[in-house]
C-alpha positions as CSV (number, residue, x, y, z in Angstrom):
1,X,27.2,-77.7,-41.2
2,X,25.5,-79.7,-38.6
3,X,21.9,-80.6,-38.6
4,X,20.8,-78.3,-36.0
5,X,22.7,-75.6,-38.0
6,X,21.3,-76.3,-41.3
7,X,18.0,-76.5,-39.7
8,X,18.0,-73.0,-38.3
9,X,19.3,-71.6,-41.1
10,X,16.5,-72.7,-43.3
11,X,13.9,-72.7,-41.1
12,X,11.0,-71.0,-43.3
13,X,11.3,-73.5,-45.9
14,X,11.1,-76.7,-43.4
15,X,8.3,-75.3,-41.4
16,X,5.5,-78.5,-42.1
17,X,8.7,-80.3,-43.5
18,X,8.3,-84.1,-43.0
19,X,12.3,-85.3,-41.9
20,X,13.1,-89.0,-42.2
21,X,15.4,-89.2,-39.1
22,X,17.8,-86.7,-41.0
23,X,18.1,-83.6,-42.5
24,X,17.5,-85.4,-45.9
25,X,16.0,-86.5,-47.6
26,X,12.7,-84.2,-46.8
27,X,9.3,-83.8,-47.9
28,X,7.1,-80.5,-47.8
29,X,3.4,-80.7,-49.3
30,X,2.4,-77.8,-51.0
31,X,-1.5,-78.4,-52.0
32,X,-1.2,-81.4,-54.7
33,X,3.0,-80.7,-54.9
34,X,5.7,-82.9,-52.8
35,X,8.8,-81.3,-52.7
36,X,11.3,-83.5,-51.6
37,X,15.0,-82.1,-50.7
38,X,17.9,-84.4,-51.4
39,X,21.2,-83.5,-50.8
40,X,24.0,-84.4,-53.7
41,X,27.1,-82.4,-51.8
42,X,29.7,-85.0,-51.6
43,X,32.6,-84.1,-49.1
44,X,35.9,-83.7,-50.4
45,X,35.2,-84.9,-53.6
46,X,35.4,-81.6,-55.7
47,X,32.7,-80.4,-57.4
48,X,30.4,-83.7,-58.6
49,X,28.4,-85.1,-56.2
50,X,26.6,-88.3,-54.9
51,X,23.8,-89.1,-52.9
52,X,24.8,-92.5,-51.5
53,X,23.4,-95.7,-50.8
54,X,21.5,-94.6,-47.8
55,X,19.6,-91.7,-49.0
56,X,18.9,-93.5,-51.9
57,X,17.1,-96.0,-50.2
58,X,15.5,-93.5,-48.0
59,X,14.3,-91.5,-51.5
60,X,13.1,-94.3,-52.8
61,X,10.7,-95.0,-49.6
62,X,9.4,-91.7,-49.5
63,X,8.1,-92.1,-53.1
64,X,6.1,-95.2,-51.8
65,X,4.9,-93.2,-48.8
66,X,0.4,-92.7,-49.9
67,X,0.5,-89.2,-49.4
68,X,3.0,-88.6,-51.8
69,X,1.9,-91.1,-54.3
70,X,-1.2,-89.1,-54.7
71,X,0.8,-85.6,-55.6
72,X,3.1,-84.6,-58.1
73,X,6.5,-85.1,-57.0
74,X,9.3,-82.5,-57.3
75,X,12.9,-83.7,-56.6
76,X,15.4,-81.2,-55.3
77,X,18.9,-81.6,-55.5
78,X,22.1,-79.4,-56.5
79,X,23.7,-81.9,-58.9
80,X,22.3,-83.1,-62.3
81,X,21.9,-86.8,-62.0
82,X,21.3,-86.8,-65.9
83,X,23.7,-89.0,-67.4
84,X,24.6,-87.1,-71.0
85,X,25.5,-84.1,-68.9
86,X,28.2,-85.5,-66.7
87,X,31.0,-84.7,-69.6
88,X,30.4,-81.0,-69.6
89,X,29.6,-80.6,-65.9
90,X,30.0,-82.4,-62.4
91,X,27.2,-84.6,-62.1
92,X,26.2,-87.3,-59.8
93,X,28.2,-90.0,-59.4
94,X,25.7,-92.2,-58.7
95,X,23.4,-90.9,-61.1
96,X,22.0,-94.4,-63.0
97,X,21.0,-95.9,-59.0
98,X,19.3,-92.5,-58.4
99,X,17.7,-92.8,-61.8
100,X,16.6,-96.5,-61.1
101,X,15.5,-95.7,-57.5
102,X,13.1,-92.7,-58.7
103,X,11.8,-95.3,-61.6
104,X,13.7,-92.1,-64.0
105,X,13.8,-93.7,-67.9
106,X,17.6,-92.7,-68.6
107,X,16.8,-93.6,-72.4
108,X,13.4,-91.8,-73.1
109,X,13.2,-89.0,-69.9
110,X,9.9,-90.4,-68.6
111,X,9.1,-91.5,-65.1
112,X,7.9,-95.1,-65.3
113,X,5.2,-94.5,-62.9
């Protein structure tokens, strides 16, 4: 699906959606909520996913961003980037960078922020 596609198609939910120069990852402030979209749809990899390097990055500067410092963040994303889950279903397969990049403790399930 192309960008112009995928925007049209969800239009409601993007309207006041901040983009950063791409469909994802996105933010949306909903009074003193972030919601931030990330897509985990790997192509032609079968059913796990991965967010890659790029998005990653871009994640990770979206959580440094003021105005969404000050809210709680919400990530969305399709695939569970929890760790212990990855034998029963397809998870992420870059999971522990997208754990690290959202400062996610893998060993106690806290944020470290």
């Amino acid at each position: 699906m192309s960008a112009a596609e995928f925007l049209r198609h969800f239009k409601k939910l993007h309207e006041s959606a901040i983009f950063m120069d791409s469909p994802y990852p996105w933010v949306k402030f909903i009074g003193s909520v972030a919601l931030i979209g990330i897509d985990s749809a790997s192509k032609g990899s079968g059913a796990g996913g991965c967010i890659g390097n790029d998005q990653i990055q871009k994640i990770s500067d979206v959580l440094d961003r003021r105005d969404v410092k000050k809210r709680l963040s919400i990530l969305i994303l399709h695939h569970s980037p929890l760790t212990q889950t990855q034998k029963r279903l397809k998870g992420l397969k870059d999971s522990e960078r997208f754990l690290k990049a959202v400062s996610y403790d893998i060993v106690s399930g806290n944020s470290s922020s």
